[in-house]
N, C-alpha and C positions, 0 to 999 in steps of 0.2 A: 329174196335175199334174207337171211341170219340175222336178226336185228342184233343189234352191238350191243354187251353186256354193260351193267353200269358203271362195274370198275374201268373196262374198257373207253369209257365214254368220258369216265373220268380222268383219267390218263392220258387221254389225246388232248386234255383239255388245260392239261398241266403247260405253261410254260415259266420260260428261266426268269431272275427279277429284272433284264431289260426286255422282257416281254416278246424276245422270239421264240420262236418255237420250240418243245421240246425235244431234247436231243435223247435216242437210245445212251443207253450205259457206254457199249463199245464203240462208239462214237466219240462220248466224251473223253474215253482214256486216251483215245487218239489223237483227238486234243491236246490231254496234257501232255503226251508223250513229245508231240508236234514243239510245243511251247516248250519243255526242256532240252529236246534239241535243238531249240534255236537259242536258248538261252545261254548252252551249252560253246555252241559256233563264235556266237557275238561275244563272248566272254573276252578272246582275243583282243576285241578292237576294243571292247569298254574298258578296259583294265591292261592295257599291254605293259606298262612298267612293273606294274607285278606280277604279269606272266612270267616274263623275262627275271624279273628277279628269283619268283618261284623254282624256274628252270636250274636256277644255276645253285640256288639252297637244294636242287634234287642232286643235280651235278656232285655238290660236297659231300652229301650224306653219302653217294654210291661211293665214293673215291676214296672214303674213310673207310667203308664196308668193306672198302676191296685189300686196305692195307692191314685190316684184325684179319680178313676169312682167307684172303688168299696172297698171303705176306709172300716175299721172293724167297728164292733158298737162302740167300747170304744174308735176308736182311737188308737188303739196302732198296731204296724206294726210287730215285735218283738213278737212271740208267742211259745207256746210250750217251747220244750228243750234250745228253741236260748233265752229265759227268764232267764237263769242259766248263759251264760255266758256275758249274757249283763251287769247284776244286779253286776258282777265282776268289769268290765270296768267302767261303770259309779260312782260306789263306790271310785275306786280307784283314777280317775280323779275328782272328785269335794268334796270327802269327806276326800279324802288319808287315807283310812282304808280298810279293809275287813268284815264291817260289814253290811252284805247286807238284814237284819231285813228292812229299813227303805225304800228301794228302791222293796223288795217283796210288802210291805204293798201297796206301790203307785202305782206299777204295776199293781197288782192283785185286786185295789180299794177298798181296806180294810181299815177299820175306826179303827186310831190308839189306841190300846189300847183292841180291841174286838177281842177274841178267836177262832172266823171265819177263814176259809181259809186252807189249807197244815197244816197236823199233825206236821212236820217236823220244820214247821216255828217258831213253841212253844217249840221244845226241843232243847236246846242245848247243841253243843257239849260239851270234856269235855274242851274244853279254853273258853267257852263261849259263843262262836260263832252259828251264824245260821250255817248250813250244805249246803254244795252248791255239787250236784252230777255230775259237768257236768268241763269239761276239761280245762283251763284258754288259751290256745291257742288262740281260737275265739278270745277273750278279746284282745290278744295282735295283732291280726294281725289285726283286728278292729281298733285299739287306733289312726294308722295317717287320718283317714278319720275324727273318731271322735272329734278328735284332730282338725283338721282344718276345720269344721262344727263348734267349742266351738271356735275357732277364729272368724270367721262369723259372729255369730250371737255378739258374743262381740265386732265386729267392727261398727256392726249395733244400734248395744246399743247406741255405740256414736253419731249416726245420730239420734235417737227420738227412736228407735224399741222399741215396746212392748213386740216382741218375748223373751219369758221364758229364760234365761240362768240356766237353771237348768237340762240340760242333758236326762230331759225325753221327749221332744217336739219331733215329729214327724220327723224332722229335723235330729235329731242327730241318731233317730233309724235307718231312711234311710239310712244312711249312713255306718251301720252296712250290708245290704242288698245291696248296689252297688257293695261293698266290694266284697262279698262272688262272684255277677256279673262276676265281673274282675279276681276274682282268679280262677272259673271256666274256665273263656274263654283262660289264659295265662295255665292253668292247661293241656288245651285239644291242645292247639299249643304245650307245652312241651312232651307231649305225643307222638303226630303226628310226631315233631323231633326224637324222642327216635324211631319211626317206620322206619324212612326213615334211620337209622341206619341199618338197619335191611332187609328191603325189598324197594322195587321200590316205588316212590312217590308215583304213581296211586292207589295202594295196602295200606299204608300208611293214604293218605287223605279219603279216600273212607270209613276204616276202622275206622277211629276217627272219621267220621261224623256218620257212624250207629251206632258204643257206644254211642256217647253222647247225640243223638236224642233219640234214641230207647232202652235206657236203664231207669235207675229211674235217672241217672245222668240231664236228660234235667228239670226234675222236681227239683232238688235241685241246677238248676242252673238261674231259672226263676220263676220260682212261689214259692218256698224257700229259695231261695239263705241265710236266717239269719241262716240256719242250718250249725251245722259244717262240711257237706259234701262235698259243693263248696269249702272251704280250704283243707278239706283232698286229694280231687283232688289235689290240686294245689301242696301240699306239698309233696305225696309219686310219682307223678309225676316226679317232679324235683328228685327224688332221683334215680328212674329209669332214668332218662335224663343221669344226671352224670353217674351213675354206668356201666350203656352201652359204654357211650364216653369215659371210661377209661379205659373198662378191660384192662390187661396186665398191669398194673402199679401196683406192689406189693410192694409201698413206704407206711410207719409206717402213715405220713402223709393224704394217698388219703384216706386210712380207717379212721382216724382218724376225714377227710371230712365229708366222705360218713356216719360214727356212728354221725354225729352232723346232718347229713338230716334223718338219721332216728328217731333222736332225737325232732326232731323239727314236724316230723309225728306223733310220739305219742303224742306233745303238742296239735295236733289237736284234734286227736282222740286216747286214748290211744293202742287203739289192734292195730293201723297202726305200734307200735312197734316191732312187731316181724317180720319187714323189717329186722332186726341184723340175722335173720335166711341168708338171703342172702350174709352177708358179710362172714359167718359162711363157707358156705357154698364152696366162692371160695377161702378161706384162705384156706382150707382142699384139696379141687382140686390142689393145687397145690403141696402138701406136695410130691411128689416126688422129685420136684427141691426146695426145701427150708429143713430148718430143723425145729426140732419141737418148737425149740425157736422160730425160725422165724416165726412158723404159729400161736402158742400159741401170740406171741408179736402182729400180726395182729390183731386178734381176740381181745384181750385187747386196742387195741387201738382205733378198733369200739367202745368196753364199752364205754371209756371214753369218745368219742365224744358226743358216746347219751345222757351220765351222765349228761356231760356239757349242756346242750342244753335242756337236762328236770330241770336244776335246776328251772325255775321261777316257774313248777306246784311243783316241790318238798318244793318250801318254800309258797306257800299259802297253802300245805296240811300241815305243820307245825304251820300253823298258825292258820288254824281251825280245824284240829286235833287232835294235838300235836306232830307226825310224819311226815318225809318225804316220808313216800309210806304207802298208804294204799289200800282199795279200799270204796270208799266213802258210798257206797248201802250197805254195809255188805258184811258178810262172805259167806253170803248164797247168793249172785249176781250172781258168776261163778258157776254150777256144771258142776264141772270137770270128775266127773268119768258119768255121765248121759248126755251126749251132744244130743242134737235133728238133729242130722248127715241128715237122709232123710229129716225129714219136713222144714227144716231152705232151701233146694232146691227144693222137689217138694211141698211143702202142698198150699191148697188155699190159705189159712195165713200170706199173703206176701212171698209165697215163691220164690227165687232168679230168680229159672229157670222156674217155673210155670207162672211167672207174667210178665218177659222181657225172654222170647226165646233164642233172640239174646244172652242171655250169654252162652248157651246151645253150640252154633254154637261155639263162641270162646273159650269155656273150649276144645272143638275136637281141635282147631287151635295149643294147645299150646300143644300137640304129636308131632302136625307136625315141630311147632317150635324147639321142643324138638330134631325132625332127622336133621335140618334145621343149631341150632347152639345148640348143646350138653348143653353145660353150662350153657347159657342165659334160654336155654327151660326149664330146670331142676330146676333152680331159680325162675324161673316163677310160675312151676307146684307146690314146697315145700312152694314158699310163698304164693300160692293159699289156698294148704292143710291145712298151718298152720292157716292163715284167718278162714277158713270153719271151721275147729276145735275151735277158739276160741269164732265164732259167734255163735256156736250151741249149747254153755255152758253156754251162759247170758241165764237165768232164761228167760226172757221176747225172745225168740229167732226172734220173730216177730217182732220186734225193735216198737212194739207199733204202732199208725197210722202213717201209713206209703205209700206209692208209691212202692209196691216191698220192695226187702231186703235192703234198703237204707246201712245198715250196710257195705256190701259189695263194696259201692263205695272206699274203701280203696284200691280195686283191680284194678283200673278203667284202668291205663295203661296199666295194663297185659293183662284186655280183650282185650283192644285194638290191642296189639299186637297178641292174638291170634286170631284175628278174619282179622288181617290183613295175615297171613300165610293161612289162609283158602281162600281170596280172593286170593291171589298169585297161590293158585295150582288149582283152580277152574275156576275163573273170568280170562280169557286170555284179553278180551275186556273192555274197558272205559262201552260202553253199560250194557254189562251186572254187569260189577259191582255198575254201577247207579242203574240197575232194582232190583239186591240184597238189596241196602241200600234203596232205596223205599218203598220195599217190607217189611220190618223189622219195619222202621220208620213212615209207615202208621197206619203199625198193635199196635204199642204202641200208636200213636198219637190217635188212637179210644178209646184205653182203657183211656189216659188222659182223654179223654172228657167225657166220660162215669164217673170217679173215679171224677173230678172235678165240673161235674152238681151235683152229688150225693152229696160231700160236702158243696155243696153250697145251699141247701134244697131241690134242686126236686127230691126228695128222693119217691113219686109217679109218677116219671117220668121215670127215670132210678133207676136199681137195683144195691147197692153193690158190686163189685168185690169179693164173698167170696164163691165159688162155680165154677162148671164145668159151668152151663148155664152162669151163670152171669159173670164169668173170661173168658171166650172161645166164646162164641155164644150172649152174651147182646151188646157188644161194636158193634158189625156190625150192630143193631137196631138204635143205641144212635142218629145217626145225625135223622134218621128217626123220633124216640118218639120224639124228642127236638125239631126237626119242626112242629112239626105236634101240642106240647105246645104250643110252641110260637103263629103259626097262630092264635090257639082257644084264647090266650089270646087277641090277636088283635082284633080276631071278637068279643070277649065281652065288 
C-alpha cells in the first residue's frame, strides 16, 4: 500500500471546532445550500404577517407600474362593474346627490345630451333617477382614501396645481384601487389568524398563501383590486376572524356584533349576506342548554345587527327606487327554482372548480374540518352550500368576464380554512407543504398569463380559457408562444 503523504495525513486529520469530522468543500456548500433552503421555506411560518404584508406592498408597487407603463386608452383606471360604484362615491362627494346621469355621461365619454351609450342610462327609475346595479359598500369603504386624495390635490391648488379638482382625474380613481390593495392584503392576514385558531401556523400560512395566489383572489387583489372582491375579502373575512375568536359566548350582544359584520358583508356584496345562516345556525346548536327564547332572542339580534349595518344600501335603494330592498336587475336576476348547481363549478365558463383546482382540494378539506371541530366545519360546509346555491341562481351564473368564479370569493376564508385541514393531515413537513402551494400557484400563475395576454390582444398568440385544450393544456404553451412572439417582434 502507498504510504499517505504528510499533507494528506494532515488533512484527514483536520476536524471542524465541534470536533466532527472533516467535511470535503462540496460537501459543505451543500450544507449551506441545504440550510438556505430551509431557511428560505420556514421564512413563511417565522414571519407570516410580514410575508403577507410584503405580498401586498408587491401587489401596490405592480398596480402602480401597471397604471404609468400600461395606462388604458381613455385614461380611466376604474372599469367595468367598479364603474357602478364609483359613479356613487364621486357623486355623493362633489355633487351631494345621487344622481349619477352626469358622472356615467363623463366616464363613458358621452356627448351630453346624445342617446348614445347603456339603455339603462335613458330610463329612469320611478324617483327619477339613473339606476345603479351594483352595491354602495365599495363607495363607502373607498370614501377615506378618496377623501384624502380631494384633500391633496386641493392643497395643491393652493400652490399653483393645474390638477382637475373634479374627482374624475386618475388621481382620485387610484385611490379607489390601492384601496381594494390593502383590503385584500389585511383581508388574507385576517384569514390566516382565523386559521391559526384552528390549526398549526405552518398549516395556516402555507394555506392562505395557496388561496390567495392560486385562486381568482390574486387577480382581484392586483390587477383588479377596483372590483368589489378585494373588499368582500376583507369584510366576510373579519367576520369569520370574530366568529371563531368567540364561539362560546352566547351574549344578546356578540350576535348582535357578529349580525352588523355580516351586515357590512352584504354592503360589499350582497349574497356575502347569508353569513346570518352561520349565526343561525350556532344559535340552534346550542338550544339544549338555552331556551327557545333564548335562541329565538339570538337569532333576532343577528337581524338587527345586519339591519343596522345595511341601512346606507337600504336608503340609496330608496332613493332611486322608491324602496328599501329591492333587487336592482329585476325580478328575473335570481332563478330560484332553475339554479346552474354543476356548471357554476365544473363548466369551461368560468367555472369555480374547473378554472382554480385548488378549491376542489379545500371544499374536501372542509369534511375534514367538519370531524376536526364539528361546528366550525358544519358552518363552513352550510355557508359554502348556501353561497353555491345562491351563485347558481344569478341569471348570468358566470359572473360575466371574469378570472374564474370571482363570485365565490365571498367564501375565501372558508377555502382557506379548508385547504389548511387538508395540509394538516397530509403535509407533515414545511417541505412538502411549500411543494403543495407551488404546485397549485404555478398552475394558476400559467393560466394568469395565458388569460391576461389573451385580454390584452394577442389573441393570435394565445387561445381563450373556454374549453378543455385551451383551460387545461394552452397555459403550459403560453410562456412558450409569448416568447417565441416577442423574439419575432424584435427581429422585425
Amino acid at each position: 500500500m502507498k504510504p499517505m503523504s504528510a499533507m494528506a495525513r494532515r488533512e484527514s486529520q483536520r476536524s471542524s471546532p465541534d470536533g466532527s469530522a472533516f467535511q470535503p468543500r462540496s460537501s459543505t456548500w451543500q450544507n449551506a445550500a441545504s440550510r438556505q433552503l430551509n431557511w428560505c421555506l420556514t421564512y413563511p411560518e417565522r414571519y407570516p404577517t410580514q410575508l403577507l404584508v410584503g405580498l401586498g406592498l408587491v401587489f401596490a408597487l405592480l398596480y402602480a407600474a401597471s397604471l404609468v407603463l400600461m395606462p388604458k386608452p381613455d385614461g380611466r383606471i376604474v372599469m367595468g362593474d367598479a364603474v357602478h360604484h364609483y359613479v356613487q362615491l364621486r357623486s355623493a362627494v362633489f355633487d351631494g346627490d345621487l344622481d349619477f346621469r352626469n358622472e356615467y355621461v363623463r366616464l363613458y365619454r358621452l356627448q351630453p345630451g346624445e342617446n348614445a351609450g347603456p339603455k339603462w342610462l335613458f330610463e329612469p327609475t320611478v324617483t327619477g333617477h339613473v339606476r345603479n346595479y351594483m352595491p354602495v359598500g365599495p363607495a363607502v369603504a373607498w370614501a377615506p382614501a378618496f377623501l384624502l386624495t380631494s384633500l391633496g390635490v386641493w392643497l395643491a391648488h393652493l400652490t399653483g396645481s393645474a390638477y382637475p379638482l373634479d374627482g374624475y382625474g386618475r388621481w382620485f380613481q387610484a385611490a379607489a384601487g390601492f384601496t381594494g390593495i390593502v383590503a385584500a392584503t389585511f383581508g388574507s392576514w385576517l384569514a390566516y389568524l382565523t386559521a391559526t385558531g384552528l390549526f398549526g401556523k405552518r398549516s395556516a400560512i402555507w394555506a392562505t398563501l395557496t388561496i390567495w395566489l392560486a385562486s381568482s383572489a390574486v387577480y382581484y387583489s392586483v390587477i383588479s383590486p377596483t372590483y368589489s372582491h378585494a373588499l368582500s375579502m376583507l369584510a366576510v373575512s373579519g367576520f369569520w376572524f370574530a366568529w371563531v375568536r368567540t364561539l362560546g359566548r352566547q351574549t344578546l350582544l356578540r350576535y348582535l356584533a357578529l349580525g352588523g359584520l355580516a351586515g357590512v358583508s352584504a354592503l360589499m356584496r350582497w349574497q356575502d349576506g347569508v353569513l346570518l345562516v352561520v349565526l343561525v345556525l350556532e344559535a340552534c346548536w346550542h338550544w339544549r342548554t338555552s331556551s327557545f327564547r333564548g335562541v329565538a332572542g339570538r337569532i333576532l339580534a343577528a337581524g338587527v345587527g345586519a339591519a343596522i349595518a345595511f341601512i346606507p344600501q337600504m336608503i340609496v335603494w330608496t332613493v332611486l327606487f322608491g324602496r328599501p330592498l329591492t333587487v336592482p336587475q329585476g325580478a328575473g336576476f335570481m332563478r330560484w327554482s332553475d339554479p346552474a348547481l354543476l356548471s357554476v363549478l365544473f363548466s369551461y365558463n368560468h367555472g369555480l372548480i374547473s378554472w382554480t383546482p385548488v378549491i376542489g382540494v379545500a371544499l374536501v378539506g372542509l369534511l375534514l374540518l367538519a370531524r376536526r371541530r364539528s361546528l366550525v366545519g358544519l358552518a363552513a360546509l352550510i355557508f359554502f352550500a348556501a353561497s353555491w346555491f345562491v351563485n347558481a341562481a344569478v341569471a348570468d351564473w358566470w359572473g360575466g368576464e371574469a378570472f374564474g368564479a370571482r363570485r365565490f370569493l365571498g367564501c375565501y376564508p372558508v377555502f382557506i380554512l379548508g385547504f389548511a385541514a387538508v395540509l394538516e393531515a397530509v403535509a407533515r413537513t414545511t417541505r412538502f407543504s411549500a411543494a403543495i402551494a407551488a404546485a397549485f400557484i404555478s398552475h394558476t400563475f400559467l393560466l394568469l398569463l395565458q388569460y391576461q395576454a389573451f385580454m390584452h390582444g394577442l389573441r393570435n398568440v394565445v387561445p381563450y380559457p373556454g374549453g378543455f385544450t385551451e383551460l387545461w393544456i394552452a397555459r403550459f404553451r403560453a410562456p412558450i408562444d409569448l416568447a417565441i412572439w416577442w423574439w419575432l417582434q424584435r427581429a422585425n
